[in-house]
Backbone as XML, in Angstrom:
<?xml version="1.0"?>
<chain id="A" units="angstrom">
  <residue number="1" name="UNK">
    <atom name="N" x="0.851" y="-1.169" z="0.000"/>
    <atom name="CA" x="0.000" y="0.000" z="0.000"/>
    <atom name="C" x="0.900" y="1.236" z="0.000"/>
  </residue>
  <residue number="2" name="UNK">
    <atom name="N" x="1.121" y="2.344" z="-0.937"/>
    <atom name="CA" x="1.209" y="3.596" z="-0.928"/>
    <atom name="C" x="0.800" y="4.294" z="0.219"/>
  </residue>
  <residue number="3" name="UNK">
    <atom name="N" x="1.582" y="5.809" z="0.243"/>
    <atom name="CA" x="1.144" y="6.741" z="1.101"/>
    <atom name="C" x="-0.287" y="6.960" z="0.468"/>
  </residue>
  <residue number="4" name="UNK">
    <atom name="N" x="-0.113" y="7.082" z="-0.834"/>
    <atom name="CA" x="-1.571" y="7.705" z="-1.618"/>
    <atom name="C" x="-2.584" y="7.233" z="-1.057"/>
  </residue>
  <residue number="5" name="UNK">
    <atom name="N" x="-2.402" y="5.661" z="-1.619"/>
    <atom name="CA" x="-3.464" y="4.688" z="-0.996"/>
    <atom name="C" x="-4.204" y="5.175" z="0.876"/>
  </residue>
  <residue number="6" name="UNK">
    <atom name="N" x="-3.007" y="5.195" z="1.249"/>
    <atom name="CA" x="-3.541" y="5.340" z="2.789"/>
    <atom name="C" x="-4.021" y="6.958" z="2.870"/>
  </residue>
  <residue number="7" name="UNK">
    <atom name="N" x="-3.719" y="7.725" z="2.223"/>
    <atom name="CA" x="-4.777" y="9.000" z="2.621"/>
    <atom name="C" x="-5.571" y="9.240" z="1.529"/>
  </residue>
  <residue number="8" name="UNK">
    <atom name="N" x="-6.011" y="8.850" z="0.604"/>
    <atom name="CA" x="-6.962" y="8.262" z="-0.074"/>
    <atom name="C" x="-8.538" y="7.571" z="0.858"/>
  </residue>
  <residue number="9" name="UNK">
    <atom name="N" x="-7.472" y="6.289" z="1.878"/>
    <atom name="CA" x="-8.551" y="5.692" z="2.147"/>
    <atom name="C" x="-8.444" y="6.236" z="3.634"/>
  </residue>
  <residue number="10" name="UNK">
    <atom name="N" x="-7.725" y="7.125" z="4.096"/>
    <atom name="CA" x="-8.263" y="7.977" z="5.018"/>
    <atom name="C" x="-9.484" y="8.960" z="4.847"/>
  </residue>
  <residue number="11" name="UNK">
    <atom name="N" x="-9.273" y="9.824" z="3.786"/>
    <atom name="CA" x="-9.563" y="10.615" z="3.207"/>
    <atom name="C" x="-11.198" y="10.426" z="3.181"/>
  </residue>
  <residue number="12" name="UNK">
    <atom name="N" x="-11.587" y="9.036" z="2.482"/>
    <atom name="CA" x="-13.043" y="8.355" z="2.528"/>
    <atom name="C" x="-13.307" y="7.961" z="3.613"/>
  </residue>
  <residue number="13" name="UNK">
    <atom name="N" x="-12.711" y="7.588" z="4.612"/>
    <atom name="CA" x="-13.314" y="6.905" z="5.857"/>
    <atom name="C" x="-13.741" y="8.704" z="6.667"/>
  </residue>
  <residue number="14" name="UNK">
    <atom name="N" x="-12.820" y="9.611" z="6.604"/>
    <atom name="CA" x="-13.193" y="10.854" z="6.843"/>
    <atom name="C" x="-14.434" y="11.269" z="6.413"/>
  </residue>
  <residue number="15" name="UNK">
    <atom name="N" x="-14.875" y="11.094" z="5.088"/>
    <atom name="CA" x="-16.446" y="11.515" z="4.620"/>
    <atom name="C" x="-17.420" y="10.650" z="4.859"/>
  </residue>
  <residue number="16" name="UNK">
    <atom name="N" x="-17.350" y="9.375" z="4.965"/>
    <atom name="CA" x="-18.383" y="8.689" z="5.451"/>
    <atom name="C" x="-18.500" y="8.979" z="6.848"/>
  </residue>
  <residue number="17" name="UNK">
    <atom name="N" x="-17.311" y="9.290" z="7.701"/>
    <atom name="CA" x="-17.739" y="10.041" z="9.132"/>
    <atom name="C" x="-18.474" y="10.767" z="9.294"/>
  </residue>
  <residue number="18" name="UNK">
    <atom name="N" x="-18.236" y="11.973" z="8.293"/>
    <atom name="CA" x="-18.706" y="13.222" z="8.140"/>
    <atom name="C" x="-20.325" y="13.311" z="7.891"/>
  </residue>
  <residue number="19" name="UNK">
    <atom name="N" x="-20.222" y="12.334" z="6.801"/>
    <atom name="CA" x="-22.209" y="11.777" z="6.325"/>
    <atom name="C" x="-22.573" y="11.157" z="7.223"/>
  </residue>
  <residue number="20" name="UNK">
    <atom name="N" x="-22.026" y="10.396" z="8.135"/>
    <atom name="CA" x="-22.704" y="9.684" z="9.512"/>
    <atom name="C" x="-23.225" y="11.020" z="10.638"/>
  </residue>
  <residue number="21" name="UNK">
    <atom name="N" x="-22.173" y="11.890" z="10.699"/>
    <atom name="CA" x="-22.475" y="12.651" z="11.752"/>
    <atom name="C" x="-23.891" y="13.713" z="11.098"/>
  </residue>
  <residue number="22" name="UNK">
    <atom name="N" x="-23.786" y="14.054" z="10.009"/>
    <atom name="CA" x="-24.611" y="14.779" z="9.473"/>
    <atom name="C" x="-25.755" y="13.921" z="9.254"/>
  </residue>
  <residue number="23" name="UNK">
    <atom name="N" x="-25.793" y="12.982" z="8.895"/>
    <atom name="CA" x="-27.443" y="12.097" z="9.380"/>
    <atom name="C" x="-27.404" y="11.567" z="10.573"/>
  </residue>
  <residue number="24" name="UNK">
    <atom name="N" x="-27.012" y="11.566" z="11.769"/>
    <atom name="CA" x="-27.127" y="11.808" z="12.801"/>
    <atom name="C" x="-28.043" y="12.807" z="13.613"/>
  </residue>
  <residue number="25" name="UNK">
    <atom name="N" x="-27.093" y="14.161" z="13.497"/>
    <atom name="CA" x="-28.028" y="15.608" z="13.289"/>
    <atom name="C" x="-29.247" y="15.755" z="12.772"/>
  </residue>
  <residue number="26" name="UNK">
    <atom name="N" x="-29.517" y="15.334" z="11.796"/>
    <atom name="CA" x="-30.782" y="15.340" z="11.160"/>
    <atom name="C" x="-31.737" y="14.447" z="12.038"/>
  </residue>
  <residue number="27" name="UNK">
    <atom name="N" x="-31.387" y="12.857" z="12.437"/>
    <atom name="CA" x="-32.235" y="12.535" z="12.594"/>
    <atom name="C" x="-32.407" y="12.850" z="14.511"/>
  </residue>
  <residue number="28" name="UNK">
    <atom name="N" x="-31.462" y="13.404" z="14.791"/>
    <atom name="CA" x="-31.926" y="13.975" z="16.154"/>
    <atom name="C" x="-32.416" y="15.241" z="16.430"/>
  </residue>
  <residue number="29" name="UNK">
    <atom name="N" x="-32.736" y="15.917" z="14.973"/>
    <atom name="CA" x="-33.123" y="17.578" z="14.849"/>
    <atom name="C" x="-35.012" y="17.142" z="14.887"/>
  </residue>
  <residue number="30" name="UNK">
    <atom name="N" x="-34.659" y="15.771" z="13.928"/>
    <atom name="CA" x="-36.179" y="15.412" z="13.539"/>
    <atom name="C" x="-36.971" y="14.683" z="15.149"/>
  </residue>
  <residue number="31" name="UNK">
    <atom name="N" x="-36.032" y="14.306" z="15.756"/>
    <atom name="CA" x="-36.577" y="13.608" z="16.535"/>
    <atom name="C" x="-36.642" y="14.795" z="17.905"/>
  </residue>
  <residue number="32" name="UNK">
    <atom name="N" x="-36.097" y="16.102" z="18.203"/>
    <atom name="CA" x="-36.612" y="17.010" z="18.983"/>
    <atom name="C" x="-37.919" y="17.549" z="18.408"/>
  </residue>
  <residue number="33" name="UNK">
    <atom name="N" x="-38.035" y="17.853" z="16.909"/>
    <atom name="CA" x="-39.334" y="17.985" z="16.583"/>
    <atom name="C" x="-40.670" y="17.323" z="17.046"/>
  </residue>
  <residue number="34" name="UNK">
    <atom name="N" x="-40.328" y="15.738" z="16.836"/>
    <atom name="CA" x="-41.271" y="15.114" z="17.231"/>
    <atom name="C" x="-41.767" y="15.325" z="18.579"/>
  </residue>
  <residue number="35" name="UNK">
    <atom name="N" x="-40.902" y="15.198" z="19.540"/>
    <atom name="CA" x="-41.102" y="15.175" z="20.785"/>
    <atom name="C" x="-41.728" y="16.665" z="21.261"/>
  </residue>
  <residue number="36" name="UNK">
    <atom name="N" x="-41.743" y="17.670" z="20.495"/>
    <atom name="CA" x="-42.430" y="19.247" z="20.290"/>
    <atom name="C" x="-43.919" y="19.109" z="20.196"/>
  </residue>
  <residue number="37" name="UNK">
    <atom name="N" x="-43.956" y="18.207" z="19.017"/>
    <atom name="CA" x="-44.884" y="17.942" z="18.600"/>
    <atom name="C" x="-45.831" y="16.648" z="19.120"/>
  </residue>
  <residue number="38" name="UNK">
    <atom name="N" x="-45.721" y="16.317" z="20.147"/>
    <atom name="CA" x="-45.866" y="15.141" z="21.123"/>
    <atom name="C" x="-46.388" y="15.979" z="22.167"/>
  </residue>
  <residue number="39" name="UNK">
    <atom name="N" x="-45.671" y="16.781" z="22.586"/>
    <atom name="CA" x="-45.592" y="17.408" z="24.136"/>
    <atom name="C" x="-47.069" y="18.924" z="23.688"/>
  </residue>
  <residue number="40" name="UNK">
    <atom name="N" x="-47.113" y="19.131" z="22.547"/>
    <atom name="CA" x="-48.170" y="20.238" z="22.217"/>
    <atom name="C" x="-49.657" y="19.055" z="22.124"/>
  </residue>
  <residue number="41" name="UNK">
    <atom name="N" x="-49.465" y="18.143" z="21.141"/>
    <atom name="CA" x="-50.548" y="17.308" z="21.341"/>
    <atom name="C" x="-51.469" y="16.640" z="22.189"/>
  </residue>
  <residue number="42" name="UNK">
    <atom name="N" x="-50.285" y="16.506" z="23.138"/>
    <atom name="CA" x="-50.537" y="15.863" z="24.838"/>
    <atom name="C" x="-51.152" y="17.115" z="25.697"/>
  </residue>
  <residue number="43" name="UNK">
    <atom name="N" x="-50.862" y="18.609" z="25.267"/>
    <atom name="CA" x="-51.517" y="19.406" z="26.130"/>
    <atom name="C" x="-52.881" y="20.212" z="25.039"/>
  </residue>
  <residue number="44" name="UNK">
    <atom name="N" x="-52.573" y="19.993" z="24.812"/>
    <atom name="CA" x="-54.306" y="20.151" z="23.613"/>
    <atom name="C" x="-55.533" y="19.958" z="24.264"/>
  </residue>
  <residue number="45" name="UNK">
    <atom name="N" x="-56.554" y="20.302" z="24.303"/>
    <atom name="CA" x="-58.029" y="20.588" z="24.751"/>
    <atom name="C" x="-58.560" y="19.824" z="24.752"/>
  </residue>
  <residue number="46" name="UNK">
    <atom name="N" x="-58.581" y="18.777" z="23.338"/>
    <atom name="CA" x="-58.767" y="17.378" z="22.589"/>
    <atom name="C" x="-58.414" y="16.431" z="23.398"/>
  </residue>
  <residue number="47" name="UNK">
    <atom name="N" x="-56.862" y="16.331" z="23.723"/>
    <atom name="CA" x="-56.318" y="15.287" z="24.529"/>
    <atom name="C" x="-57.006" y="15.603" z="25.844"/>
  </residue>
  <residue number="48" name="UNK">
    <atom name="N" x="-57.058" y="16.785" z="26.510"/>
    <atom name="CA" x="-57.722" y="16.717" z="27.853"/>
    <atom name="C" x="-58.240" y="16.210" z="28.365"/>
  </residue>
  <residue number="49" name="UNK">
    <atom name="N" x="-59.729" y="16.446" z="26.902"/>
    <atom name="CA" x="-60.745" y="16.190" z="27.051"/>
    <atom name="C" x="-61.039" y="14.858" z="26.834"/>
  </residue>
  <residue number="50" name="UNK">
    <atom name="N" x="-60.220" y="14.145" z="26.136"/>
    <atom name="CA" x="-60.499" y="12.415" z="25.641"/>
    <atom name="C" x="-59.804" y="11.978" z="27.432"/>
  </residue>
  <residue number="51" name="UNK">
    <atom name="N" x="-58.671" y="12.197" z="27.811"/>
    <atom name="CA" x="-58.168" y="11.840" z="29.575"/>
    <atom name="C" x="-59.170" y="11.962" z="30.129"/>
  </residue>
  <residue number="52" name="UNK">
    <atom name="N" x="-60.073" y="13.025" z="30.147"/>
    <atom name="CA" x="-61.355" y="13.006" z="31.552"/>
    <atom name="C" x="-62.421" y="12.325" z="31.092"/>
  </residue>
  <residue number="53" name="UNK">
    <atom name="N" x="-62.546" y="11.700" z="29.854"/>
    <atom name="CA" x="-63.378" y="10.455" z="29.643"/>
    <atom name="C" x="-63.514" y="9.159" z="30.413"/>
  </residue>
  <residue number="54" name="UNK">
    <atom name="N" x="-62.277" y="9.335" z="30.961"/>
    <atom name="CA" x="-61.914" y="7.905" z="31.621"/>
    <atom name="C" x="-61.177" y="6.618" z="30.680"/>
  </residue>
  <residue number="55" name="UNK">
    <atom name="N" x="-60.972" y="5.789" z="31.237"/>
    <atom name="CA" x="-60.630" y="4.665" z="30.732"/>
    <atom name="C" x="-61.266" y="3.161" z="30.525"/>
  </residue>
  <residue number="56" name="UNK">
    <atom name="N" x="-62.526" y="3.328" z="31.109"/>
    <atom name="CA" x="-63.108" y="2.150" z="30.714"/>
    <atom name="C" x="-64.102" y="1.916" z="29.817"/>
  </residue>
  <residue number="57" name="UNK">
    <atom name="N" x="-64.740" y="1.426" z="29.418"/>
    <atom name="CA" x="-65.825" y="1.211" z="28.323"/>
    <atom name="C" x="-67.319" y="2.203" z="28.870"/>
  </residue>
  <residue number="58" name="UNK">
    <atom name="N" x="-67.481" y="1.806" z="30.012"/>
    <atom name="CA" x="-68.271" y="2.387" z="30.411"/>
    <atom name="C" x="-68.345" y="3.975" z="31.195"/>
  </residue>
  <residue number="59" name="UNK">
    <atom name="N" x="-67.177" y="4.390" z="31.202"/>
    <atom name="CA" x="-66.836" y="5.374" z="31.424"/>
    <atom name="C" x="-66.688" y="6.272" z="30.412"/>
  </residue>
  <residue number="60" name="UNK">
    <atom name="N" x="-66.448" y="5.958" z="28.837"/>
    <atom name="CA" x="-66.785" y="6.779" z="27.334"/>
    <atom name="C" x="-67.854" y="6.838" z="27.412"/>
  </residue>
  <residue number="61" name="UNK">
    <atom name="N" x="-69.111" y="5.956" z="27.551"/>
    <atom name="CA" x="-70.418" y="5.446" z="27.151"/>
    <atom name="C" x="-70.858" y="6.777" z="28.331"/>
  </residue>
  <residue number="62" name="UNK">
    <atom name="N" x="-70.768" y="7.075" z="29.443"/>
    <atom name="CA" x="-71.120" y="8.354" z="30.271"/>
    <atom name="C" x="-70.572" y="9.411" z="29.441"/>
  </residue>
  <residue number="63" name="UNK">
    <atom name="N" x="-68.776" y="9.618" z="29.390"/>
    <atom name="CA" x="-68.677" y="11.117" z="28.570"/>
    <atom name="C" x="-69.332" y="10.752" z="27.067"/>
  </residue>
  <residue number="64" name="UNK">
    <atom name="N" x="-69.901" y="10.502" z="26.673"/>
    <atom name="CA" x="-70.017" y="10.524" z="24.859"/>
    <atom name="C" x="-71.534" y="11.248" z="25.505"/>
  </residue>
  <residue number="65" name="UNK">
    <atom name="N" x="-72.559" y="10.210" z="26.364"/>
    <atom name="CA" x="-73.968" y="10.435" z="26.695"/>
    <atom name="C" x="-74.001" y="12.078" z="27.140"/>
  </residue>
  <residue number="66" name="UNK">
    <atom name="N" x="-72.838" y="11.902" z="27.893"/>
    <atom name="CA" x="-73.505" y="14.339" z="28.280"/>
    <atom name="C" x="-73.174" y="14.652" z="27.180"/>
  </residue>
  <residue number="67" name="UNK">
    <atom name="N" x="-72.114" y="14.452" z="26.575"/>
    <atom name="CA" x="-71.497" y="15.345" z="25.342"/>
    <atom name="C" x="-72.413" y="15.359" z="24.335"/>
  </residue>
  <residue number="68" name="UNK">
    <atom name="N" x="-73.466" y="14.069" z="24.214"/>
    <atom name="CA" x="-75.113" y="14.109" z="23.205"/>
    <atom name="C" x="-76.117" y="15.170" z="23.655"/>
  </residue>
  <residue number="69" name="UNK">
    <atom name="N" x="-75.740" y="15.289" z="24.858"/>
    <atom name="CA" x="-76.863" y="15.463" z="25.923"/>
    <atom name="C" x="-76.591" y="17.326" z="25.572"/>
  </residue>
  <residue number="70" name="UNK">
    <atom name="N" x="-75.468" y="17.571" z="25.759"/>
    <atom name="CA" x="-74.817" y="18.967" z="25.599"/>
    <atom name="C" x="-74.878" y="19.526" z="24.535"/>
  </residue>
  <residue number="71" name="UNK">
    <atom name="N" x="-74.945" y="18.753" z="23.401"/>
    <atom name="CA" x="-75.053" y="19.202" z="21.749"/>
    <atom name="C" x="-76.156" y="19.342" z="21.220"/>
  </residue>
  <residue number="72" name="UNK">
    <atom name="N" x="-77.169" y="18.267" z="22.283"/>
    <atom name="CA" x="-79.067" y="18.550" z="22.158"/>
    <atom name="C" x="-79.182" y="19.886" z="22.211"/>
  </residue>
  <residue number="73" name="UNK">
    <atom name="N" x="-78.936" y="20.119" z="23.455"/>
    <atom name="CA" x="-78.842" y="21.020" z="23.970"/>
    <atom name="C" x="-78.798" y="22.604" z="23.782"/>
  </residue>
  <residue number="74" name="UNK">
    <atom name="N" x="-77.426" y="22.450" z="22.938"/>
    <atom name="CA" x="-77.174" y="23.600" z="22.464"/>
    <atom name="C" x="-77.664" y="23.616" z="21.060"/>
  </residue>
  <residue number="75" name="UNK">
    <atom name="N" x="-78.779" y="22.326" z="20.227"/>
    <atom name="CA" x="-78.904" y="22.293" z="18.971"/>
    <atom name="C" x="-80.410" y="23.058" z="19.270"/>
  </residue>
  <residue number="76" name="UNK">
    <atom name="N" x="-81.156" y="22.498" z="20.292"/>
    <atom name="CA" x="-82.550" y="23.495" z="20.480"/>
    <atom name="C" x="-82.341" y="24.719" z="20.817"/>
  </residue>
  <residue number="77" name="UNK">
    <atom name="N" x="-81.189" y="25.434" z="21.073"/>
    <atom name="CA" x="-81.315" y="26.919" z="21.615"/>
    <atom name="C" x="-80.343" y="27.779" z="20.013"/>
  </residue>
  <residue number="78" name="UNK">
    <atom name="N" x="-80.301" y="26.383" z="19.141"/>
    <atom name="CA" x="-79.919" y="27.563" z="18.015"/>
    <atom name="C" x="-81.218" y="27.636" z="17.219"/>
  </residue>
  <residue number="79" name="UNK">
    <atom name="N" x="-82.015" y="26.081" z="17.274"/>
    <atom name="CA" x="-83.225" y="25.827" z="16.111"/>
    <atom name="C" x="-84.313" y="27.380" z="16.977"/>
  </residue>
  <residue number="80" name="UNK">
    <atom name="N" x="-84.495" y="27.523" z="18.228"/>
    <atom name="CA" x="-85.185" y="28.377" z="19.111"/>
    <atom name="C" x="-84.709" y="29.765" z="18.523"/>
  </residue>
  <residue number="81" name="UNK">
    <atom name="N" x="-83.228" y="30.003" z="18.488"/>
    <atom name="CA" x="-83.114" y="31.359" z="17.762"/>
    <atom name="C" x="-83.258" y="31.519" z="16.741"/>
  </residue>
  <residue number="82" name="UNK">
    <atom name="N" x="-82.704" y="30.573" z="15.681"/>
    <atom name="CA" x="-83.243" y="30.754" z="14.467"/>
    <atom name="C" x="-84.863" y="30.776" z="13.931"/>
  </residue>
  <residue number="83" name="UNK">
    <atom name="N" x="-85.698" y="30.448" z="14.628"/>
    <atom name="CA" x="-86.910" y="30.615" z="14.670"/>
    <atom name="C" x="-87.666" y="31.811" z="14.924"/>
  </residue>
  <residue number="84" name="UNK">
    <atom name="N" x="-86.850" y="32.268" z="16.236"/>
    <atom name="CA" x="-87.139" y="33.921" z="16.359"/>
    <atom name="C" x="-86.671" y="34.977" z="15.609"/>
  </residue>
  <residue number="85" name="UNK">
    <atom name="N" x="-85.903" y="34.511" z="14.749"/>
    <atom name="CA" x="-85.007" y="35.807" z="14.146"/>
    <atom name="C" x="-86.229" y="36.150" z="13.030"/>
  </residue>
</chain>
């Protein structure tokens, strides 16, 4: 083997370092994103609101029933205004 040879194949083992570390970066730039985007989802109104549902079968079957019960609700006091207008 040559000097050439050996900083040659230094030379490449140097850039495949270089492309390792740089998709590295990327995929730990992508993966603070995610976790951004995890941590906003988890505090969302949506998520709250699906947590105080509960966790059992019968515990959706109560939040879904007010949440019918709440949308009746507010569906007769628009059909009521729109009637008066």
């Amino acid at each position: 083997m040559t000097s050439g040879d050996t900083i040659s194949t230094r030379s490449k083992s140097l850039n495949e370092v270089e492309a390792l570390k740089s998709a590295i970066a990327e995929v730990e730039q992508s993966i603070r994103r995610m976790i951004i985007e995890l941590r906003i989802l988890n505090d969302s109104n949506g998520n709250i609101m699906l947590n105080s549902a509960g966790s059992t079968e019968a515990e959706w079957d109560v939040f879904f029933e007010l949440r019918r019960n709440l949308l009746e609700q507010e569906f007769g006091r628009v059909l009521t205004a729109l009637r008066n207008y």
